[in-house]
DOFINU-61598 format. One line per 8 residues: number of its first residue (from 1); their letters; for each residue x, y, z of C-alpha. Coordinates in nm, 3 decimals. Layout:
% DOFINU-61598
NUM	a	X/Y/Z  ...
% end
This chain:
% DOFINU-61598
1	xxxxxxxx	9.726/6.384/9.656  9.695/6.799/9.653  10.000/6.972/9.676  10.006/7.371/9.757  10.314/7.569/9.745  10.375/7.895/9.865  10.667/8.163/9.751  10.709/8.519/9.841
9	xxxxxxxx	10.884/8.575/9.475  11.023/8.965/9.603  10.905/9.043/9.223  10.758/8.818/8.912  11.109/8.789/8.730  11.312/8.751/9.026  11.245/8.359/9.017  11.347/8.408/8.652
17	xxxxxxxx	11.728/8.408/8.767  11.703/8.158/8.987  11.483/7.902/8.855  11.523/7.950/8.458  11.901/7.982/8.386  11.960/7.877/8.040  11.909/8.158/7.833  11.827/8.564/7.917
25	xxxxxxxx	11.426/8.611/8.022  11.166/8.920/7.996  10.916/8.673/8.176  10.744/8.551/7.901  10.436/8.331/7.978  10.702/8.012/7.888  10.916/8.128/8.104  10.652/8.129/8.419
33	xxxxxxxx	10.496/7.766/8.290  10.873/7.629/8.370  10.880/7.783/8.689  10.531/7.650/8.807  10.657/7.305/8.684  10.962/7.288/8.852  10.761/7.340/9.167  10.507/7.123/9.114
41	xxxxxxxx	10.214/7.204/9.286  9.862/7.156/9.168  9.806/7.517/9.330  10.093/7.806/9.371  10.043/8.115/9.548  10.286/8.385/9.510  10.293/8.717/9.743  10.510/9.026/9.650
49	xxxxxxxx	10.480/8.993/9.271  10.542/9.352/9.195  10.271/9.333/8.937  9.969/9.248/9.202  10.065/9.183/9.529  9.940/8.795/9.548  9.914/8.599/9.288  9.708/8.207/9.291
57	xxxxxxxx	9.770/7.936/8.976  9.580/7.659/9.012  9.600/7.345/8.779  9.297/7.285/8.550  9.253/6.935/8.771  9.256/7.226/9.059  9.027/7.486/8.908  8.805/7.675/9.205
65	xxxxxxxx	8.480/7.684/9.220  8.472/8.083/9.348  8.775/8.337/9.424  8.751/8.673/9.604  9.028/8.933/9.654  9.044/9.097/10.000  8.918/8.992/10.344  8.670/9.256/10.394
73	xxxxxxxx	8.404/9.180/10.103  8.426/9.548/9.984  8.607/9.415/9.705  8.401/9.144/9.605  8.194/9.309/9.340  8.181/9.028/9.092  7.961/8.670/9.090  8.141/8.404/9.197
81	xxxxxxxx	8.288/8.543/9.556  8.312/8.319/9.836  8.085/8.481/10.120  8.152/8.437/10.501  8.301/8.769/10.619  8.221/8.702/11.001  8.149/9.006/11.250  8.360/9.338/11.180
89	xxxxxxxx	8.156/9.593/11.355  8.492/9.665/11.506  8.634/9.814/11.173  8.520/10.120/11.006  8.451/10.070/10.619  8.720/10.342/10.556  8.963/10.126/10.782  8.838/9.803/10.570
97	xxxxxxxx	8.921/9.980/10.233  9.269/10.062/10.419  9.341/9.726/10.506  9.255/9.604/10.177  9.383/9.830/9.952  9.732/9.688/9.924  9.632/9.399/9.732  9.740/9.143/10.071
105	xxxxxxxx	9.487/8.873/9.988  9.340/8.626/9.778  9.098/8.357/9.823  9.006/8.097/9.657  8.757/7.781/9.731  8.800/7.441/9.589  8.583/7.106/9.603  8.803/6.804/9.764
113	xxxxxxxx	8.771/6.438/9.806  8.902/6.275/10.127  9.059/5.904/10.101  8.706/5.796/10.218  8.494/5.967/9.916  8.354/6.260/10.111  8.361/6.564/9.942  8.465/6.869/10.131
121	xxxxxxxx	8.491/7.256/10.101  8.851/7.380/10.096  8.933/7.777/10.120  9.293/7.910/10.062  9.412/8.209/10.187  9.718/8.349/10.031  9.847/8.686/10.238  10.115/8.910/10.212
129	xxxxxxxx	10.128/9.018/10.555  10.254/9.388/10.666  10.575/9.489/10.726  10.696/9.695/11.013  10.939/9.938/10.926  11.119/10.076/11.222  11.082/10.458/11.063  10.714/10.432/11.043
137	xxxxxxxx	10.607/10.309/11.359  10.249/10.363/11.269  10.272/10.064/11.038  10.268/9.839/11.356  9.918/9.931/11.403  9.853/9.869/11.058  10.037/9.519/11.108  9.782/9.438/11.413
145	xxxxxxxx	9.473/9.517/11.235  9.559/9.354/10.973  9.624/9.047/11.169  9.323/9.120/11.329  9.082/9.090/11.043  9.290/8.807/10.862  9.172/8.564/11.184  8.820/8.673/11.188
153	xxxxxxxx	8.782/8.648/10.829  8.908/8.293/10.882  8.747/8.165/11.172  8.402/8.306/10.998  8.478/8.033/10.698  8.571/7.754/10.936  8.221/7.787/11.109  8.042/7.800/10.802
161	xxxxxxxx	8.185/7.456/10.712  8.486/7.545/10.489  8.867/7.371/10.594  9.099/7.663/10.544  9.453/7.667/10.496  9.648/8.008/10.577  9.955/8.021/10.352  10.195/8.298/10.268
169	xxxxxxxx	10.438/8.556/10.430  10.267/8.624/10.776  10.611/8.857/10.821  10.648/8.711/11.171  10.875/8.438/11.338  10.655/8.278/11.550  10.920/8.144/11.855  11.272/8.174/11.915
177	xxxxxxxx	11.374/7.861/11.708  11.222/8.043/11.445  11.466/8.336/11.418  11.855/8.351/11.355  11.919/8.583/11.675  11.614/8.557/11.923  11.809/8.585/12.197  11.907/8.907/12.140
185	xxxxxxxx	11.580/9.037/12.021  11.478/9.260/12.343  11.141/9.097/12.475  11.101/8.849/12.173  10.832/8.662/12.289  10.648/9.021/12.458  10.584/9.137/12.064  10.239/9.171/11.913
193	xxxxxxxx	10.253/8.984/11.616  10.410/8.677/11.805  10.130/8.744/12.094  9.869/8.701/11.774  10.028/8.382/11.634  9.999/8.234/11.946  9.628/8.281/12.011  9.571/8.199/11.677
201	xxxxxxxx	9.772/7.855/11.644  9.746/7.532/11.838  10.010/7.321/11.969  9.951/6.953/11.959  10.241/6.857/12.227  10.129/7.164/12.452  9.934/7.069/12.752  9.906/7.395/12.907
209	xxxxxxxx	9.549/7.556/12.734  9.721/7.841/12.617  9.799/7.763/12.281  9.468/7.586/12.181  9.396/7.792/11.876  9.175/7.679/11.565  9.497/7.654/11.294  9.822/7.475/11.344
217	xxxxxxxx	10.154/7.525/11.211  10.208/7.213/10.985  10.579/7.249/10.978  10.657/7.270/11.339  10.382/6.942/11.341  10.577/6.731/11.139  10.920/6.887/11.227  10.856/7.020/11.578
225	xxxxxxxx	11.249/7.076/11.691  11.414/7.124/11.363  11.674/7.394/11.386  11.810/7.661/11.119  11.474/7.647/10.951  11.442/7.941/10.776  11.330/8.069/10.472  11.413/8.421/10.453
233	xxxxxxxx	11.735/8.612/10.410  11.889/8.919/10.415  12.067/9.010/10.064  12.223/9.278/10.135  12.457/9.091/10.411  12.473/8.742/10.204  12.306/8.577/10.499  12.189/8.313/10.317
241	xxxxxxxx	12.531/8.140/10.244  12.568/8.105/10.588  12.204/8.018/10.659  12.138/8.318/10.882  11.799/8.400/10.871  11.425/8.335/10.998  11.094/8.182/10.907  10.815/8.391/10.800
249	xxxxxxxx	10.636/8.149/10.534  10.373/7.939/10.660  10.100/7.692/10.600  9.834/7.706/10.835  9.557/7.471/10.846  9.276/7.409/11.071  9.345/7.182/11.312  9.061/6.888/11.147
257	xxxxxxxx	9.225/6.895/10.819  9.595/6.864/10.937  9.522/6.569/11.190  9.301/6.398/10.877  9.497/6.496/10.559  9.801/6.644/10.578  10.096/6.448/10.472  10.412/6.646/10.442
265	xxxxxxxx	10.529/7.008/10.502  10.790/7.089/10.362  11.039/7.393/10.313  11.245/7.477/9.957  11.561/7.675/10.062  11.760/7.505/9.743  11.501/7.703/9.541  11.685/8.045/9.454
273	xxxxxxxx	11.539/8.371/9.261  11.430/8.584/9.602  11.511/8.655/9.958  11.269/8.415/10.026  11.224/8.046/9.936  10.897/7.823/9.899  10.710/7.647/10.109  10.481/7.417/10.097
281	xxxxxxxx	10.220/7.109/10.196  10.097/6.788/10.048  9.754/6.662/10.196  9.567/6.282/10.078  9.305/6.427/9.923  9.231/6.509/9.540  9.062/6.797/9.417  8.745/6.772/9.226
289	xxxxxxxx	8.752/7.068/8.919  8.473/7.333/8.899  8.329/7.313/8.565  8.410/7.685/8.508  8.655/7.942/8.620  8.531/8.207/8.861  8.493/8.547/8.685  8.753/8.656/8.879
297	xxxxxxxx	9.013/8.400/8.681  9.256/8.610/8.438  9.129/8.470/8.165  8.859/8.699/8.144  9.009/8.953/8.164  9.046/9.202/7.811  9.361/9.165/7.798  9.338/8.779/7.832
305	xxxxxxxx	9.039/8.733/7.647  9.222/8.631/7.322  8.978/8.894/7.134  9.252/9.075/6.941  9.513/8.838/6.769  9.567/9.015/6.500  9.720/9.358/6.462  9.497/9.417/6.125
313	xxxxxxxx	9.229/9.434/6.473  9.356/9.709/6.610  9.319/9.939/6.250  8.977/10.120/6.134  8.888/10.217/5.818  8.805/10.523/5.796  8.565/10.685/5.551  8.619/10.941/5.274
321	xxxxxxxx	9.012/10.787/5.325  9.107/10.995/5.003  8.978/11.287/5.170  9.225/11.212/5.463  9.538/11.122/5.277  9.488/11.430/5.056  9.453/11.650/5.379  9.783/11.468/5.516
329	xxxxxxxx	9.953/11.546/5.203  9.859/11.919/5.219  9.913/11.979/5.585  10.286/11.779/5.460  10.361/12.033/5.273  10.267/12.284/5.471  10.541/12.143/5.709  10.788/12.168/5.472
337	xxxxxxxx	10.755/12.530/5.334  10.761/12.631/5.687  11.101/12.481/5.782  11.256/12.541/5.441  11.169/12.928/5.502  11.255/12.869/5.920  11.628/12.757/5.757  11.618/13.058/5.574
345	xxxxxxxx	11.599/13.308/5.836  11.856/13.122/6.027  12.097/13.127/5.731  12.059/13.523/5.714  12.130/13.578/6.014  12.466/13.393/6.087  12.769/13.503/5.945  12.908/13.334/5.677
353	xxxxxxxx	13.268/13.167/5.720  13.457/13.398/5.478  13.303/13.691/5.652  13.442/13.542/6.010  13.765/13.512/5.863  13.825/13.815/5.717  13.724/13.965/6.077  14.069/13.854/6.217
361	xxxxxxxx	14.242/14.114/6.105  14.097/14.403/6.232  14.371/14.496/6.464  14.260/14.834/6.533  14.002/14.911/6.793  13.816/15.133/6.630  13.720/14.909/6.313  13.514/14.717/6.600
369	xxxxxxxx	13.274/15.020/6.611  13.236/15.070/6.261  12.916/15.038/6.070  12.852/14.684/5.862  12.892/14.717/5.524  12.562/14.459/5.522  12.329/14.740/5.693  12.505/15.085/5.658
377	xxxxxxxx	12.174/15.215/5.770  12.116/15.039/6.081  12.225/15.315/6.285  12.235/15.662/6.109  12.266/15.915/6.420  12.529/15.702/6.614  12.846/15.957/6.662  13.172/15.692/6.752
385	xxxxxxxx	13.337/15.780/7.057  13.708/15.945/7.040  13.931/15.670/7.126  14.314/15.836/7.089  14.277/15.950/7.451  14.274/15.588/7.577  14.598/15.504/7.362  14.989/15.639/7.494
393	xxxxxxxx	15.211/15.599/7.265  15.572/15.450/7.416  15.933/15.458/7.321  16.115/15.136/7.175  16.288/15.085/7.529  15.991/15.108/7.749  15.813/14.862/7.534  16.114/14.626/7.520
401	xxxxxxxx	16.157/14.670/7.915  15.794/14.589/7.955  15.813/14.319/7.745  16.113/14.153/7.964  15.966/14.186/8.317  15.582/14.038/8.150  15.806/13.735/8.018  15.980/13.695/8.370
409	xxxxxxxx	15.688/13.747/8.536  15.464/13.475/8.287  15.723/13.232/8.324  15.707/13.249/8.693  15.361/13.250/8.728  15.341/12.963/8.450  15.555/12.760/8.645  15.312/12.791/8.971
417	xxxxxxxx	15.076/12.748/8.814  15.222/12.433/8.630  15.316/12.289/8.982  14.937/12.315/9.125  14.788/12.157/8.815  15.027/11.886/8.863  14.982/11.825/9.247  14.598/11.841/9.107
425	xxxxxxxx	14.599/11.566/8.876  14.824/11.396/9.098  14.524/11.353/9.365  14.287/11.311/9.124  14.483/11.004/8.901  14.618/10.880/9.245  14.256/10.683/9.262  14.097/10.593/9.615
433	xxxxxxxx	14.261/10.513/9.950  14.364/10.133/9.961  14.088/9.958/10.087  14.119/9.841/10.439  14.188/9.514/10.573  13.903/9.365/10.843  14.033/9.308/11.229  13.859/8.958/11.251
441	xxxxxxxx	14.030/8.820/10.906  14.309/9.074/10.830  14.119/9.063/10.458  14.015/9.350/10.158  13.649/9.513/10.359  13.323/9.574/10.137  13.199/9.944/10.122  12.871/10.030/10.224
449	xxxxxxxx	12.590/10.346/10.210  12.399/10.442/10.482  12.011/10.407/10.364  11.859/10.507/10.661  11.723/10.855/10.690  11.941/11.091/10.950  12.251/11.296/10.971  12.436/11.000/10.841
457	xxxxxxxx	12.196/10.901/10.528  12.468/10.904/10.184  12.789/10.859/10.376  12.992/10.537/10.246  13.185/10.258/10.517  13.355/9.987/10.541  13.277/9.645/10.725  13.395/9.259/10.673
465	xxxxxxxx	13.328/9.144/10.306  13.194/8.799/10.441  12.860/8.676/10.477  12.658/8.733/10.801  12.612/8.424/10.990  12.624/8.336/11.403  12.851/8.550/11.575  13.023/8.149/11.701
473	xxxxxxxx	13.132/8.129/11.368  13.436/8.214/11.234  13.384/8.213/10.860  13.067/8.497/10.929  13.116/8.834/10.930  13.338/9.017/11.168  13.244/9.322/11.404  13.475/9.559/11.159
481	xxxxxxx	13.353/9.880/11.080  13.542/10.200/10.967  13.362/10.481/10.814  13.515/10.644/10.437  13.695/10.942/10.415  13.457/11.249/10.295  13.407/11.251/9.942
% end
């Protein structure tokens, strides 16, 4: 038996909190061993690793006998590629290094036994698919060619003799059954990625020539009406508690190795660690091991070639190493004559504490404008101005009057002023408005941010704290929404 699995992992150490709970995790190469065990494939793809964008491990009783990156062949600059790029005189080679450059796609081509002894040619695909955000419409077009050159890629390996299996996150639900709220999706079926997966898949039970494409969707084969099968969620409305979601994982084969081999497909939504789950197949065959990696295999890579396992490695030593030390010593004390005489400077030039002190009690203005006794120099020719103009001298009772209508006056303005910087504080400790209570379930709301770019982008609101699920049921999410005061 050959078992694939499939897993868009929305990061490498995202599976890390859902898979390996015991203790904390920097995704140490343990760490990703126990997560390929616990889903036990002889080959895993992963898509949307943050690192590389796909990602194949194969089993040593798995290893391929060639891998390639891309779809294109621009990228295939190593021995050991698989070949069979098909007819795309319809792409420019700019457009090629485009659609490639994302890191989307990884193949890899293994040597299979069938129940019968025949050995066979299997290619896997493993794609991360585009996906179309709604502010960058031109993405779509991206999507489509994409799509475009995925399928002839594929169907040139299928008529040079290869099976193929398509697996990963096409980004796509494929019919109505497939997503959470198709019916209000305006023209669901009328959209171009849909219009592709239909041309491109076959349909055992359909009778109607339409949908008599070269790969088949082996989940809707062996579970052709099975409902609230999904396997991707939205996180930022919880939709996953209330399984409210849509199916954009596949495994595609071609329709000769389904009908012959496949056993089981099979989806993993009990498998946490991403807004997706895994996905997978099991087909009677077993895999027959190249003798040797392709060069394209990590391990030989530099940084994976074991070379340097000690850190005495990564030292030189140098010649004439008295020579050096003596230098460093010199240039070290260099350094420190410079900042002891640095410190110096500063010190001369700040005043020293006693000096500051004894500055308080010059009362009279005019001791401010006389000369330093540190540099009675500094300024020979400066005449001080006449100051006694400037000063009036008052009787006892105009002083003491004075003195009465300032402390009437201070204590009145103290006191207003006392009052605002209380009604301040007041608003400040007060804390937030209460939060408010939903219309649906009269209970505490969740405050939001407004992501989206437009007049609206930063502001905070309020909606149901529940998860999103069908609008029929009455534990989902409410219609509540109330927008925050200003801040």
């Amino acid at each position: 038996m050959l078992r694939v699995v499939s897993w868009n992992v929305n990061g490498i150490r995202s599976p890390l909190q859902g898979l390996v709970k015991e203790e904390p995790s920097n995704c140490t190469s343990g760490d990703m061993g126990r997560i390929l065990d616990k889903l036990d494939g002889d080959i895993v793809c992963l898509q949307e690793t943050k690192v590389t964008s796909v990602a194949t491990f194969c089993k040593d009783s798995a290893t391929p006998v060639a891998a390639e990156e891309g779809l294109s062949g621009l990228l295939a600059t190593q021995n050991g590629y698989i070949g069979c790029y098909g007819n795309m005189d319809e792409f420019s080679r700019e457009e090629l290094r485009a659609l490639d450059s994302e890191g989307r796609a990884l193949l890899t081509q293994h040597k299979i036994r069938t129940e019968e002894g025949k050995e066979k040619t299997l290619t896997l695909i493993n794609v991360y698919c585009p996906h179309v955000d709604p502010g960058k419409p031109e993405r779509l077009a991206f999507k489509m060619r994409f799509y475009r050159l995925l399928q002839i890629r594929a169907e040139a390996l299928l008529a040079a003799g290869s099976h193929v299996i398509i697996l990963g996150d096409l980004n796509t639900a494929h019919r109505p059954i497939d997503h959470w709220d198709a019916v209000n999706v305006e023209c669901f079926e009328e959209d171009p990625g849909r219009k592709w997966m239909d041309g491109l898949l076959s349909d055992l039970e359909c009778q109607d020539g339409f949908h008599i494409g070269p790969f088949i969707d082996t989940y809707r084969c062996f579970q052709p009406k099975q409902e609230r099968a999904f396997t991707c969620w939205s996180t930022v409305t919880g939709a996953r508690h209330l399984n409210y979601g849509s199916r954009l994982d596949y495994v595609l084969g071609d329709k000769n190795l389904v009908i012959d081999t496949f056993q089981a497909s099979f989806l993993l939504p009990e498998v946490m660690g991403s807004d997706h789950c895994p996905v997978g197949a099991v087909l009677s065959v077993s895999s027959v091991p190249a003798k040797q990696c392709p060069p394209l295999c990590t391990r030989f890579l530099p940084e994976f070639a074991g070379t340097q396992l000690k850190i005495l490695q990564f030292l030189v030593r140098l010649e004439q190493d008295s020579v050096y030390k003596q230098s460093a010593l010199q240039l070290g004390n260099q350094i420190q004559v410079q900042k002891h005489q640095s410190k110096a400077c500063v010190r001369s030039t700040r005043p020293r504490p006693s000096q500051v002190r004894s500055s308080r009690g010059q009362k009279n203005l005019k001791s401010y404008f006389q000369p330093s006794s540190n540099c009675p120099q500094a300024f020979p020719n400066l005449e001080l101005p006449n100051l006694d103009g400037f000063v009036t001298p008052k009787t006892p009772e105009e002083v003491m009057a004075k003195v009465v209508v300032q402390t009437k006056a201070s204590d009145s303005e103290a006191k207003d002023e006392k009052e605002v910087q209380t009604s301040f504080w007041k608003s400040v400790l007060g804390g937030p408005l209460p939060v408010p209570l939903c219309g649906g379930h009269k209970e505490p709301c969740v405050m939001r941010t407004v992501k989206k770019p437009g007049p609206n982008l930063g502001r905070h609101f309020y909606i149901c704290a529940r998860p999103q699920g069908p609008p029929t049921d009455p534990s989902s999410r409410c219609n509540f929404f109330l927008w925050s005061r200003p801040s």
